[in-house]
N, C-alpha and C positions, 0 to 999 in steps of 0.2 A: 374548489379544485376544478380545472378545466378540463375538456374529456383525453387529452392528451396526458396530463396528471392520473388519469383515471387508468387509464391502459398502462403507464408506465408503472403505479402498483402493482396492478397484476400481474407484468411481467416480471419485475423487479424481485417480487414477492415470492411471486411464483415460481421462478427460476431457484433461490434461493431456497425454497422449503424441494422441491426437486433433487437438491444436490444436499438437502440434513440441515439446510439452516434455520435458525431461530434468531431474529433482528432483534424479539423483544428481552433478550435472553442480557443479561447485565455483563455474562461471563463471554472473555472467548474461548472455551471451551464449549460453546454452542452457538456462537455465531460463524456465519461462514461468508456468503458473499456478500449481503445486505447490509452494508458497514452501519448505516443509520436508518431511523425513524423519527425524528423530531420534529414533525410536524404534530399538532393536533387532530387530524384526520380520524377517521375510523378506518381500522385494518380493511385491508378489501378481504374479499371470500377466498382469494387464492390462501392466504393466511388464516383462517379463521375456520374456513369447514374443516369439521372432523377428519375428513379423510387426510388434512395436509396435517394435523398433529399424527395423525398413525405415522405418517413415512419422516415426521421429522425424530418420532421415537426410535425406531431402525436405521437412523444416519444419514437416511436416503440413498438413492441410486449406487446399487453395486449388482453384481456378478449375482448375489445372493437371491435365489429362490422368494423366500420373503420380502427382498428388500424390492426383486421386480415387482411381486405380485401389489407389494404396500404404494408403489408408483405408478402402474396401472391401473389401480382403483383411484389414486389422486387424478389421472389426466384423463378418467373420465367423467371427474365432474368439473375441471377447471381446464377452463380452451387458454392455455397458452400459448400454442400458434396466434390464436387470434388476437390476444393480448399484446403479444410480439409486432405482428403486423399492422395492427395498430397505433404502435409508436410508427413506425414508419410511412403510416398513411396521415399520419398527424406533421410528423415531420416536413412529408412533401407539401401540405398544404402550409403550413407557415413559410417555410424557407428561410430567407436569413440566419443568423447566429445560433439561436435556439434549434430551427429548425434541422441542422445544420447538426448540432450535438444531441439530437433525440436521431438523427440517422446515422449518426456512429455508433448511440448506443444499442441501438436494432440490430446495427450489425453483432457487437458482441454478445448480445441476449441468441442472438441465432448460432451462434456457434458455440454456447456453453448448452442449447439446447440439443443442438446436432451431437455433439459431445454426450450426453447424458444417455441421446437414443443407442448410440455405441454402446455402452456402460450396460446396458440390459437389453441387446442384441436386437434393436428394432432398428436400427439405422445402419449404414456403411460406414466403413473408417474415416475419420475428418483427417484432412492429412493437417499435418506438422504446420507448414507455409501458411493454412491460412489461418487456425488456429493463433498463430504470431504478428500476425499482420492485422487482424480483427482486433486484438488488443493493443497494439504499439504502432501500425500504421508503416510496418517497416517489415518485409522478410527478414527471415533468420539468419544471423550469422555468429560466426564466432568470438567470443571476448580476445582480447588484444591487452594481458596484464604486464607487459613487458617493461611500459615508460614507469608504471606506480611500481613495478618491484627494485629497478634500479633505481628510485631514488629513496624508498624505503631501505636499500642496502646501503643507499649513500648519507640516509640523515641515519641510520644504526654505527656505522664505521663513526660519525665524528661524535656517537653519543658512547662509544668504548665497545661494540661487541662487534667480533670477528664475523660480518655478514659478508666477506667475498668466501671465507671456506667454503659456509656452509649457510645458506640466507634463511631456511628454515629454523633451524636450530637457533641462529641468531632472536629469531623472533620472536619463540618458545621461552629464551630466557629473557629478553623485553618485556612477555606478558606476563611471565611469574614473577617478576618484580613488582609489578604496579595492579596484581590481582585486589580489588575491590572488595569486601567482608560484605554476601551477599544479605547476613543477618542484618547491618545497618544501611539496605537500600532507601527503605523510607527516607530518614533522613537527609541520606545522603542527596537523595533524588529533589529533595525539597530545596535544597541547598544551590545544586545546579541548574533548577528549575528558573527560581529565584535568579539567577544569574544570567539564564539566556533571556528572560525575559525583560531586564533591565537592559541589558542588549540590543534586542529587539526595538524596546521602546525609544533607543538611541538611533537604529539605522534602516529601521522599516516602518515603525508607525508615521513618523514625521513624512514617507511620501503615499501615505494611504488617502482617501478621506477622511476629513475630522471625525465623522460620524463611529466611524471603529476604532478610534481610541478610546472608546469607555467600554468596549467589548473585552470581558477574560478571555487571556488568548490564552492560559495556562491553568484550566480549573480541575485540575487531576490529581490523584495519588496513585502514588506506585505502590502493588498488593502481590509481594511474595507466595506466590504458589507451587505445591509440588508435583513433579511427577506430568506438566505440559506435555504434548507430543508439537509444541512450540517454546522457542525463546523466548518472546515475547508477544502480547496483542496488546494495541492499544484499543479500548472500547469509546468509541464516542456515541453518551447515552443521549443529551439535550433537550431533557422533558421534564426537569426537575424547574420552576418555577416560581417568582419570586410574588410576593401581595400583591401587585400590581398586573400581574402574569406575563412579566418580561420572562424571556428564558438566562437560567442561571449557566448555561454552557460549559454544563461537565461532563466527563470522563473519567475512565480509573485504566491505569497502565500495567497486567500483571504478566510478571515478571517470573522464569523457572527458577525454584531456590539452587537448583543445581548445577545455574549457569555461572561461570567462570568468564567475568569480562574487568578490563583492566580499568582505569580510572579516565585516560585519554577517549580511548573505545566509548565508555559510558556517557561522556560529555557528547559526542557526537550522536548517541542515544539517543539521549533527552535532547538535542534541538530536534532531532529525526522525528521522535517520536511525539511531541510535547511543543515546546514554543522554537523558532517559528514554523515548526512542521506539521504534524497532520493535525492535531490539537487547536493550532492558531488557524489552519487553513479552514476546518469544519467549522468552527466559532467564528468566524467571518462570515462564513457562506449561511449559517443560520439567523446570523443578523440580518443577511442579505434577505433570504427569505422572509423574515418575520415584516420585513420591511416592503415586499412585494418589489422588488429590483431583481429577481431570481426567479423561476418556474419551481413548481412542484419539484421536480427533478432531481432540482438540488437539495432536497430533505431526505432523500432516499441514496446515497451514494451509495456505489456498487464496486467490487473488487473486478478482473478481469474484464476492465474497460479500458477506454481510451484517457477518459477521465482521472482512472485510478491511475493510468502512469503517468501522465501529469504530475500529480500527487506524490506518486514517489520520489519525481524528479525536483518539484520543491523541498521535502523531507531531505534526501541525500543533497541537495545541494542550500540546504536550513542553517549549518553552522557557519556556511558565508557569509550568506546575507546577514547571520545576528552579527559579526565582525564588521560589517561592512566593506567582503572585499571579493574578489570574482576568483583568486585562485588559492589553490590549498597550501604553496608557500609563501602565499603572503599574511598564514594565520600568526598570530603572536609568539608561540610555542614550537619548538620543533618536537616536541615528546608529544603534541596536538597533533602537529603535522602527522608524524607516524602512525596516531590510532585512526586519524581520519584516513588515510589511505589505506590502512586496514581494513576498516570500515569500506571503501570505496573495493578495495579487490573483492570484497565478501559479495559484493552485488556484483561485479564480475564474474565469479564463481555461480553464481544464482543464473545467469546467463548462459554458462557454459555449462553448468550443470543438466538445464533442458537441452540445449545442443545435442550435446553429446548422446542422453538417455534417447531424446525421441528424433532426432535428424538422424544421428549413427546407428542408434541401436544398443550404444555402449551397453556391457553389465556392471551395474550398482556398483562393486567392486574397484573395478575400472575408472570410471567415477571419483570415488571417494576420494581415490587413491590422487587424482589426477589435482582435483581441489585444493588438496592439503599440498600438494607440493608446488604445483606452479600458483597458487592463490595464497598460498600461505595460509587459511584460514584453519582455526582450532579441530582436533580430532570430532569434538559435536557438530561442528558446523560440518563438517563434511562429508559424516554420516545424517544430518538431517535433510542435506540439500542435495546429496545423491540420493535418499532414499522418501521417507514422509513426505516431505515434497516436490523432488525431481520425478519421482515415480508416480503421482497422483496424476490424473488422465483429463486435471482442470487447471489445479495448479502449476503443474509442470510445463504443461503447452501453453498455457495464456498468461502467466501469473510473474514464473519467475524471469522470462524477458524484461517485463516492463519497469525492472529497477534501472538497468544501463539504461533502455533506452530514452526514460524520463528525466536520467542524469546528465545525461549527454545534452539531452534538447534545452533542460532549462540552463544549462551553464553556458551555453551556444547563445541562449537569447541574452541572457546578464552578459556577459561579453557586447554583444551587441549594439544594447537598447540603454540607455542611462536608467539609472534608479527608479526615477520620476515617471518613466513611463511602461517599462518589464514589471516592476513589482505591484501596481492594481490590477496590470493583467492576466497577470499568472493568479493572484490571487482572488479573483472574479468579478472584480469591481466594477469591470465595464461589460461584465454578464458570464455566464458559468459556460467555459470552456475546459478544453480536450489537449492532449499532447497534440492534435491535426490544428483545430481549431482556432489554438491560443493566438495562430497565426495573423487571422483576419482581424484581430481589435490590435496587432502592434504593426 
């Protein structure tokens, strides 16, 4: 590891055990920003002194008496400033592409930092703007669901339900017909799995290089759990390893037993979540690594990055590419069509949901209320994303933007760029980029 790999542990790591996370944790229900570890490294100290297992046992950073005292005993034995600034001073002296995406992710390591000192009263308020722009590269603005609900009113009218009355309602009865039996996700999940990755291997392997087609882009099971304060998390774990000590490139996908998603929705899931989405995209980029074509960097992926909306915007825009086609009416299915724009208003919602809490000030309520009617999305969805996550003071300002605006940017570029030359880029092939950065290699 190079001293730039060095510092972006600490930071990476650091940041993450700050805010209650656990990378080496299998569950996500103790993982939080630090999506992976898959490298063979040794944990740096940010992770490993005692003082970061105290504050990752309290959650980390809150309001709470204990939870400050458990974080000001961690940052005074782990200099994440200087870890932080570190990446940036490593950054400036490479320059180029890398140097380039270690200095965007300074910038977002500095503002879930500034963030955190808010959270236990050592810092000033980070406002809203740059909070959104540290991770998406774009100020704040408002979701715009008006083109996806008419024409989700318009493939509902030619599929039999009364969506000029009442477009909600209409929708309500669309999803209780086609609800999913959350007892048979496993297989079910197996089954679609299986399906998008035959896909895949039809309309994205063939313009990758050859080298990543003997890479699992799909080495996951889906693990029904109860009682999430999430829908879902996908865990990309990457350290399980075969006699040879290739990495075997798994994951496990768990799933609320108490979620309510239709069959159309679900397909759109699993590319999101599983092949060709975040699943294929990590299993790629750890080839990349094992292969030294990648920095450290990219063994550590991190949430509320530039990176991670990238990411999202391959994932929501995942079920095109396995079809092989750049718009959502020219999927095979119009009952597809529908759950993917469902799907698509849900991250619109994710959108306006931070708008509205931390630009306006809206109350929760307010919110909710505003999701389920002009987003159309489920009573849960609309209570989790005005509240568990529109109200969180990391999630909310850096997190939930970065679905639109990764969806927008990678459909902008597939639009653009032929197959041949958008799909190694977005996928890191000509080195690990950013929603900014993806720029410079297309």
């Amino acid at each position: 590891m190079d001293q730039a790999g060095k510092y972006v542990a600490d930071a990476v790591l650091g940041i993450d055990t700050l805010w209650g996370g656990d990378v080496m944790c299998a569950s996500g229900t103790g993982r939080f920003i630090a999506d992976s570890w898959f490298s063979d490294e040794p944990l740096p100290a940010a992770y490993t002194h005692e003082a970061a297992a105290r504050l990752r046992a309290c959650g980390g950073v809150a309001e709470k008496d204990e939870n400050r005292a458990a974080a000001e005993a961690y940052l005074r034995q782990v200099n994440l400033p200087g870890a932080i600034a570190g990446v940036r001073s490593e950054a400036a002296k490479m320059g180029g592409l890398r140097g380039a995406y270690l200095d965007g992710l300074a910038l977002c390591l500095e503002a879930m930092w500034d963030l955190a000192m808010e959270v236990i009263g050592k810092g000033d308020a980070v406002p809203y703007a740059r909070s959104v722009e540290a991770s998406t590269g774009k100020p704040p603005e408002p979701s715009q669901p008006e083109a996806k609900c008419a024409r989700v009113a318009e493939l509902l009218g030619r599929a039999g339900y009364d969506a000029q009355k009442n477009l909600l309602a209409a929708v309500d009865a669309w999803r209780a017909e086609r609800v999913i039996p959350m007892a048979s996700v496993r297989g079910l999940g197996a089954a679609v799995i299986a399906l998008f990755d035959e896909l895949s291997a039809k309309n994205l392997t063939p313009y990758l290089p050859v080298e990543l087609a003997r890479v699992p882009r799909a080495n996951i099971g889906f693990l029904p759990i109860k009682d999430a304060w999430f829908s879902g998390s996908m865990n990309y774990i990457g350290r399980a390893r075969n006699a040879d000590g290739s990495p075997q490139y798994e994951a496990s996908y768990e799933i609320n037993a108490s979620l309510k998603i239709t069959y159309p929705e679900f397909e759109q899931l699993v590319s999101h979540e599983v092949v060709p989405g975040h699943v294929t995209t990590f299993a790629y980029l750890q080839d990349l690594y094992v292969r030294g074509l990648v920095g450290f960097e990219a063994s550590v992926l991190t949430m509320n990055t530039r990176a991670a909306t990238l990411f999202e915007g391959i994932a929501n825009n995942a079920i095109l590419i396995a079809h092989g086609v750049t718009e959502v009416d020219q999927l095979p299915d119009e009952d597809l069509q529908i759950g993917v724009l469902l799907a698509l208003l849900q991250d619109d919602a994710k959108n306006q949901s931070s708008y509205l809490t931390w630009g306006e000030k809206r109350a929760q309520a307010e919110v909710a209320t505003t999701l389920r009617r002009d987003y159309l999305v489920t009573e849960e969805r609309a209570d989790k994303l005005s509240g568990a996550w529109g109200r969180h003071p990391l999630l909310g300002r850096m997190y939930l933007p970065a679905y639109r605006r990764g969806t927008d940017k990678v459909a902008e570029l597939r639009r653009k760029y032929p197959a041949e030359r958008v799909l190694p880029a977005i996928y890191g092939c000509h080195g690990l980029v950013d929603i900014e950065t993806v720029d410079r290699v297309l």
